[in-house]
N, C-alpha and C positions, 0 to 999 in steps of 0.2 A: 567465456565472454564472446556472443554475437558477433561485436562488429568492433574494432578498436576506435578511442575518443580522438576525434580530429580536432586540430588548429583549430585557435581564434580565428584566424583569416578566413579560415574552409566556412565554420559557421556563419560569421557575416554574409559569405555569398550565398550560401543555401538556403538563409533566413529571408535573403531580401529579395532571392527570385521567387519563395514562395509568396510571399506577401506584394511586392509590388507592381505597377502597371496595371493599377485598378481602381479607379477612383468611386465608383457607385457598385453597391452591390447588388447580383443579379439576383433572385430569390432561386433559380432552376438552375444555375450553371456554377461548375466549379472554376477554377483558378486558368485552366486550359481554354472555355470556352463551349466546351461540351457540356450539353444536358446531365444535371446530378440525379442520381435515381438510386434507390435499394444498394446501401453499401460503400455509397459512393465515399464518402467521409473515413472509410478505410482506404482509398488508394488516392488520394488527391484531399489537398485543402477547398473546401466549398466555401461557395461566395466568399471568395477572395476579394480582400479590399483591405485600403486605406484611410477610410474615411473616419473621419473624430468625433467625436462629440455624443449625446443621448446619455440614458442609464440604463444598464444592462444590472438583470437580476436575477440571482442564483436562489433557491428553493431546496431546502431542507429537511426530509419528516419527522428528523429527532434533531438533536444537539451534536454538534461535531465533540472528538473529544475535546481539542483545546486549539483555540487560533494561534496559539504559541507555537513557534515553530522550533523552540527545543523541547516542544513538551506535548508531541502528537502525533501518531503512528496509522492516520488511516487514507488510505490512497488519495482521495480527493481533498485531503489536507495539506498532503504534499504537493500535489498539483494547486494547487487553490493558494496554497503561501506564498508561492514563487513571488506571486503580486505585490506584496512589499517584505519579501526575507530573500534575498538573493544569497543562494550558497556558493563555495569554493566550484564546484563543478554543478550541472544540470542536463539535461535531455533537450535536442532539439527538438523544436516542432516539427511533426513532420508523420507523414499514414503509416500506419500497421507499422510495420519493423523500422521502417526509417526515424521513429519515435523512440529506437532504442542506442541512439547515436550520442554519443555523449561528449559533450563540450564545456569547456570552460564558461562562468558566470562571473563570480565576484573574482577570480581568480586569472590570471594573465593567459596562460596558457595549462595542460593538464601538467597533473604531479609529475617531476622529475626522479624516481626512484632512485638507492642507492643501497650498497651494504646488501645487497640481494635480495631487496624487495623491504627489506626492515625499513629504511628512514623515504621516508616521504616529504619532499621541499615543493610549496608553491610560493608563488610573487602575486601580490595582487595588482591588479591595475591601476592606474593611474588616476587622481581625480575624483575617486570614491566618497561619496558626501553622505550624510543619515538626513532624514526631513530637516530637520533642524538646521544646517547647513557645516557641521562640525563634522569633520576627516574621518573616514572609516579607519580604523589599523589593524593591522594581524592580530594583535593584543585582543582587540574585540573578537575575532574568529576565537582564538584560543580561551576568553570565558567562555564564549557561547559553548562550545564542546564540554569546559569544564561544568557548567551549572546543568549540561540536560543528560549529562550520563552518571556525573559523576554524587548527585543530591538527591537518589533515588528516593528520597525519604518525603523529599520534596515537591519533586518533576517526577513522575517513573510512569508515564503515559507513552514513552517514546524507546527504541533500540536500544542496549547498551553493547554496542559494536565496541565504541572507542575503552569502553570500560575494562572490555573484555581482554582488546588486542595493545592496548598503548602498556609499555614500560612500567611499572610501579601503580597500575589502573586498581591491583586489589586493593591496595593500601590508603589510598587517596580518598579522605575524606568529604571532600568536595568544596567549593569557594564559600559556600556558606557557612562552614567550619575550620573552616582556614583560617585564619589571623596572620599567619606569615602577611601573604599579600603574594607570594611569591607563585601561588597554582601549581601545576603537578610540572615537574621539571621536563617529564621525556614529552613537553610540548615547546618548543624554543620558539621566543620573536626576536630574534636577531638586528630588525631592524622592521620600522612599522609597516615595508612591503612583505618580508615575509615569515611564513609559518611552517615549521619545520615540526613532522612527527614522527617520533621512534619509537618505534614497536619491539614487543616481545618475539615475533616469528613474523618471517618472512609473510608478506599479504598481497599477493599479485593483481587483484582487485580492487586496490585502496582509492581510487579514483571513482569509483559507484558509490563507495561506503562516503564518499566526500560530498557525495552528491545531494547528500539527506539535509533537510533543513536545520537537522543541529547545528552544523556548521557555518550560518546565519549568523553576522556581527550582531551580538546584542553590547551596547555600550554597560560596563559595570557599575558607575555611578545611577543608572537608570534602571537599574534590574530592581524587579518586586518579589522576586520567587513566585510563588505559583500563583500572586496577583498581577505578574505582567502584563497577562493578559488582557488585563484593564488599558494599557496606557503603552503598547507597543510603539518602539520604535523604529519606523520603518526605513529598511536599505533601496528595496525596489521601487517599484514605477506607480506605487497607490499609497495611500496612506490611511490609517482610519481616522472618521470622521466623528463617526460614534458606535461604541459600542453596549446595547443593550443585552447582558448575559442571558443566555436562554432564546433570545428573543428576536435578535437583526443586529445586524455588524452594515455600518455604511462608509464605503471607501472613497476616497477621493485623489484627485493628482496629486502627484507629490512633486512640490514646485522646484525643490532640489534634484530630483532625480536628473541625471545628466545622459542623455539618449548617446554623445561621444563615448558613454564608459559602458554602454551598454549593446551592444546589437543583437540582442535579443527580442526584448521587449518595444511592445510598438506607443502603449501607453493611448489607447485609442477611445474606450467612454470616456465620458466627464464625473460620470459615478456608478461604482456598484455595489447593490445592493444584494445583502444575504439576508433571507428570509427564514427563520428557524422553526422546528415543530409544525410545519408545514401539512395537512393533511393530501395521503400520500396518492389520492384521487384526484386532488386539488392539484397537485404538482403535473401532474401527467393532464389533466386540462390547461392547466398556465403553459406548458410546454407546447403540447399541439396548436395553440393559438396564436404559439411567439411570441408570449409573455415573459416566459421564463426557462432556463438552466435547468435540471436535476444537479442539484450539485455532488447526490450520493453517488452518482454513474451508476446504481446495481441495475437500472432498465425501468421499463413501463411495468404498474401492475398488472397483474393476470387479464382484468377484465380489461383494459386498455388493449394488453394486446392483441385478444382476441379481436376487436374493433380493427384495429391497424393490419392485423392478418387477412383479415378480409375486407381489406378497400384497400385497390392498388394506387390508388392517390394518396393515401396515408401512410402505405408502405415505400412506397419512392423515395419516403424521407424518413427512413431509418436504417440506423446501422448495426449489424451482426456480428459479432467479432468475439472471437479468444481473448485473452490477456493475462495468460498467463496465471490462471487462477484453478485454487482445486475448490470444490463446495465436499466437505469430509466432517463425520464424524471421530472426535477425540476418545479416546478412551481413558478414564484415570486412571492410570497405574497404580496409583496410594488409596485408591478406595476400594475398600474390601468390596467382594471377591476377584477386582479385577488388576490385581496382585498378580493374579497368576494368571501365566497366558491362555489355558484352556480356555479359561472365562472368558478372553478376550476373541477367543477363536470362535468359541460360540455365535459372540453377536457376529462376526467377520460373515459363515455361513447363513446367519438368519434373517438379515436386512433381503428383503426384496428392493432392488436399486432401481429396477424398472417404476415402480410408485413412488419412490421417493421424485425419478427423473418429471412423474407426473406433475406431483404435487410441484415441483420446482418449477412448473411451464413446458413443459414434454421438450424435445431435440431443442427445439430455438434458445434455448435455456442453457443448453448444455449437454456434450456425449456423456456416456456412462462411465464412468471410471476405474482402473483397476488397479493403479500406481499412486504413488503422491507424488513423485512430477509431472504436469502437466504436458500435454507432447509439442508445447511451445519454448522450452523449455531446457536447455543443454542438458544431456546426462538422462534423459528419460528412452527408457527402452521398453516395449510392449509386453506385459506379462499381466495373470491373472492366478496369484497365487492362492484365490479361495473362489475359483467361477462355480458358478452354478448352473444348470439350464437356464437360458434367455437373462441370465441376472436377476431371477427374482427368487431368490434365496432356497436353502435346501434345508427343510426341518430337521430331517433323518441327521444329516453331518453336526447340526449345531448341537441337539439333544445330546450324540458322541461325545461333543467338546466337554458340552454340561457335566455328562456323566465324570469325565476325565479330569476334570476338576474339583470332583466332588458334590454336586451340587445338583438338583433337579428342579429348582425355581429360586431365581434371584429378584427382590424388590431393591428397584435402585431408580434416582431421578434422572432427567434428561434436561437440561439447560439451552434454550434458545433465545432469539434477541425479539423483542417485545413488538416492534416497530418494523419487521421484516414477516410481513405475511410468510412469506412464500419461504421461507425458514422454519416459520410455526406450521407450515404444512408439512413441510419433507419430515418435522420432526414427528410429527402425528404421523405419519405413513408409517415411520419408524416404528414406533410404541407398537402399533398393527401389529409388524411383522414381528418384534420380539414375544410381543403375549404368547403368537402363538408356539413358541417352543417354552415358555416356563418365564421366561425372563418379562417383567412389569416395572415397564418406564414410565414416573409420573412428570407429565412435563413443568417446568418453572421457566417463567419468563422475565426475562431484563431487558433493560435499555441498550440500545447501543452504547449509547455517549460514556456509561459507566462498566458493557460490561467487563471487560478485563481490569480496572482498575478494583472494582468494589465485588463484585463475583466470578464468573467462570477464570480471570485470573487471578486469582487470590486463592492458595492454595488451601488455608487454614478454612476459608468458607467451604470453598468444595467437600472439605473433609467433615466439617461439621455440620452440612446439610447432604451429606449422602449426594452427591453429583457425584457420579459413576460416566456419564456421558455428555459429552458438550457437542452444538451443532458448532461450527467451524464457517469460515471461507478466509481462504487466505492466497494472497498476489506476492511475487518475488517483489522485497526489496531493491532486489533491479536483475535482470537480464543474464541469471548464470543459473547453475543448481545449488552454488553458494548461496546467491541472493535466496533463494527459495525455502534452502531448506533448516538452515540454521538458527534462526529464532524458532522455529517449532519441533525442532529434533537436538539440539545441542542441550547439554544438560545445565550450561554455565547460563545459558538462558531463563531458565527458570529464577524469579525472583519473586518477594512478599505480595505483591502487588501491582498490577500492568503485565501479569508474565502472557506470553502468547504460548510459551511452552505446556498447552494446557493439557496433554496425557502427561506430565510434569516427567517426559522421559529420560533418564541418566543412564546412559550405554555407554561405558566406557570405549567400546569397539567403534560405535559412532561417532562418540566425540572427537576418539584419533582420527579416523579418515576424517570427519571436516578440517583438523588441523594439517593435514600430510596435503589433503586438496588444494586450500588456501595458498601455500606454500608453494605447489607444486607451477613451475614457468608453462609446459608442453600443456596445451589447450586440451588436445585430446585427451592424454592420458588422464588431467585433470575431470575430463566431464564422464570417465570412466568411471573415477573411484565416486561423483555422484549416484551415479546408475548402482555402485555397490551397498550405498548409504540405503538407496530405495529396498532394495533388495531384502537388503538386514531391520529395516523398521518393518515394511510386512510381514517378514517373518516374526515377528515380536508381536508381531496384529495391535500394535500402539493407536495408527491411524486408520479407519474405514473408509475409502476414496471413492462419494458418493457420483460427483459427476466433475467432470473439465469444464469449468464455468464459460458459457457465452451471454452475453450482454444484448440485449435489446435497446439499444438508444433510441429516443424521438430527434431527431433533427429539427431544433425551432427556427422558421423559414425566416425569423427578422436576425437570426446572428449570424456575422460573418466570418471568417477565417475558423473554420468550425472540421475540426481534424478529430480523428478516431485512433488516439496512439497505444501503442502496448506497452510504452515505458509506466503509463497508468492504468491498468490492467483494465484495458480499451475504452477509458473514461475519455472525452472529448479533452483536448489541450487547451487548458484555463488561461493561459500565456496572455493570447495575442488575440482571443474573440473581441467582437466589437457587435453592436448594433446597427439596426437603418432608420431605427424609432428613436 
């Protein structure tokens, strides 16, 4: 863990000297005073202000997975909820690393730990209201956990953390099969400020894992299962107005919301608007014009950027940043022949990473990679257990592997997301460098919005369309080499459908150290036994670590309080933006 969660009091003040003593927004200057240029939105809040009113709107080029915030797993959904799903804990606003500071939201102050990290007690605050104007209670905290880990059958778009680590998690069928009424017991409401959770193993962490919008009061009597989504009910500072699936979600104040319960939120358009399916040229024009968000944060397309690289007036107003993210090839372990690790060593030697780094948008894009953790990242240590000259791969070594396995040509698919060029490139560079040692990747393309639920995780598909390889990008859950690495390396991770665990890796030796980690109080020693997790998946050549992802953001010159955090693996802080329009 980075930095440890401060006080509700600390947040209040941090929150309100970044935002306040601003009444008009500058379009060139940040929060300070000083000219904003190249980056700036990584070390300072730009055009800071308080001003109300306008509609501000966010742009899309595919479908998010789900506006449910118990039922949706991808960065900018997280960040983007917060707007009407306030969780138990959250991330302040705030640049590069001050984004990964974590404070209380729905919740009074952070988890009180007990029993050596097993039970976990919050209080919620006071005065907690839903649109409607009916009392938030712990009881709501505790379905919402129960319907979006525990109805995978249901929901299974999102983490199952709580599934994994709570008391009696295997066993529990979930609220929708319930009939007691009574929910999984090792979750106590004692009384309707607070929510108590006991865990199987110690979990030194649990205040990140609280952080996730599963643990969003959804009221029970208003729950639709996986039609929620139609007809949320909102805790936070917007509400929806209308939602057309597929197609534009439009938010509006939420008249209950009580800014006393909150000092977070600033509650500043009078609407926003999400634009779906958005073409993704189209979105990088609305941007630069100060029309609109990207609301995926993955940056400008190729040809954009090349524009913005070369005009330093268009470059002034963007930002370059880490966030904690790896861009990697998965390997299937369950698809023949890459069963066996030679096979897998193979492709490890074969990828030229330099063309992939191309095709991804050269350095601005991203360094080269040789780790699966990121070096933003606790527990990442420098090594390169398959280099090759300059990283563009060694035919001689892979054909070795090939032989070693038996094999002197493998036909097998590659799987990318349909809607991410620059994905469908690196993955085409790929195929390049495999043909030429014997191995032929035929590429297949999906949607974002579906593909972990309906392919690349769905293990029964992969096996029975020969997906041997999936392109990847994945951001820490939140700010450890826990957060990082456990939904794509833990074995208990792996499920029917929604799995991120897509080399479907079960290492019994992995799985112990994340649980020995977890558990573990001493920071250090803990972000050691990370560093050993990395260690032991290269050697298995499970993941391929094509590049440390960096972000190109446009900075649109009409929104204000417009921060570049790492807590959203460097996606701009959805919090608190506002308009001038």
């Amino acid at each position: 863990m980075r930095r440890s969660a401060l006080a509700a009091v600390a947040a209040v003040g941090s929150v309100s000297l970044l935002l306040a003593g601003c009444s008009k927004a500058d379009d060139n200057k940040n929060d300070n005073g000083k000219s904003a240029g190249a980056n700036a939105a990584t070390k300072d809040v730009v055009n800071a202000s308080s001003k109300k009113g306008g509609t501000l709107t966010y742009e899309l080029s595919d479908v998010p997975d789900s506006f449910d915030p118990g039922n949706t797993y991808y960065a900018y959904m997280y960040n983007l909820s917060r707007l009407w799903a306030r969780p138990l804990m959250t991330f302040q606003p705030g640049p590069g690393e001050k984004g990964n500071t974590l404070v209380p939201d729905l919740a009074a102050g952070k988890g009180v730990p007990s029993d050596g990290g097993k039970t976990w007690t919050y209080k919620l605050r006071s005065g907690l209201k839903y649109q409607d104007g009916t009392a938030i209670t712990s009881k709501d905290v505790k379905y919402a956990v129960e319907r979006s880990n525990f109805a995978r059958d249901v929901l299974s778009l999102g983490p199952n953390y709580f599934q994994q680590f709570l008391e009696g998690g295997d066993k529990y069928k979930g609220p929708y099969k319930d009939k007691s009424g009574k929910g999984l017991s090792s979750i106590e409401t004692p009384d309707d400020t607070t929510v108590v959770f006991h865990l199987k193993q110690a979990f030194q962490e649990f205040d990140y894992l609280v952080a996730a919008p599963q643990t969003a009061p959804v009221p029970q009597a208003k729950d639709k299962g996986v039609d929620y989504v139609k007809s949320i009910v909102s805790s936070g500072s917007y509400k929806f107005q209308s939602y057309d699936e597929g197609k534009q979600a439009v938010l509006v104040r939420n008249e209950n919301w009580d800014p006393k319960t909150d000092p977070l939120r600033k509650q500043l358009p009078d609407k926003i608007v999400v634009k779906l399916k958005v073409n993704p040229e189209t979105v990088d024009q609305d941007v630069l014009a100060g029309d609109a968000i990207d609301l995926g944060g993955t940056g400008v397309q190729a040809a954009t950027q090349a524009k913005i690289l070369n005009d330093s007036s268009k470059k002034a107003n963007t930002d370059n940043t880490y966030g904690g993210r790896l861009v990697y090839l998965a390997i299937n372990t369950t698809v023949k022949p890459f069963d066996n690790v030679a096979c897998r060593k193979a492709v490890q030697y074969a990828i030229d990473k330099v063309s992939v780094q191309t095709a991804e948008g050269g350095p601005i894009r991203g360094e080269i990679a040789s780790t699966v953790l990121p070096p933003d990242i606790p527990g990442y240590a420098k090594a390169d257990v398959y280099a090759t000259a300059g990283s563009k791969g060694d035919a001689a070594k892979a054909k070795e592997q090939l032989k070693a396995c038996g094999k002197t040509a493998i036909t097998t698919n590659i799987s990318a997301r349909s809607d991410r060029p620059q994905e469908i490139d690196a993955a085409t560079a790929i195929i390049a460098s495999l043909k030429k040692v014997g191995i032929n990747a035929n590429l297949k393309q999906f949607p974002s919005g579906k593909y972990f639920t309906d392919y690349a995780g769905v293990p029964k598909f992969t096996q029975q369309q020969n997906i041997g390889l999936m392109m990847m990008q994945w951001g820490a859950d939140w700010p450890s080499g826990y957060g990082f690495l456990q939904q794509i390396l833990n074995g208990k991770a792996i499920s029917q459908s929604g799995s991120t665990n897509l080399s479907q890796y079960d290492n019994k030796d992995v799985n112990a150290l994340l649980e020995k980690a977890i558990a573990t109080q001493d920071t250090t020693e803990r972000n050691s036994l990370y560093t050993q997790i990395d260690k032991k998946t290269m050697d298995d050549a499970v993941i391929v670590p094509l590049a440390y992802f960096k972000v190109l953001l446009a900075r649109p010159q009409n929104a204000t309080n417009v921060v570049s955090t790492a807590a959203f693996s460097g996606q701009y802080d959805y919090l608190n933006i506002g308009t001038t329009k």
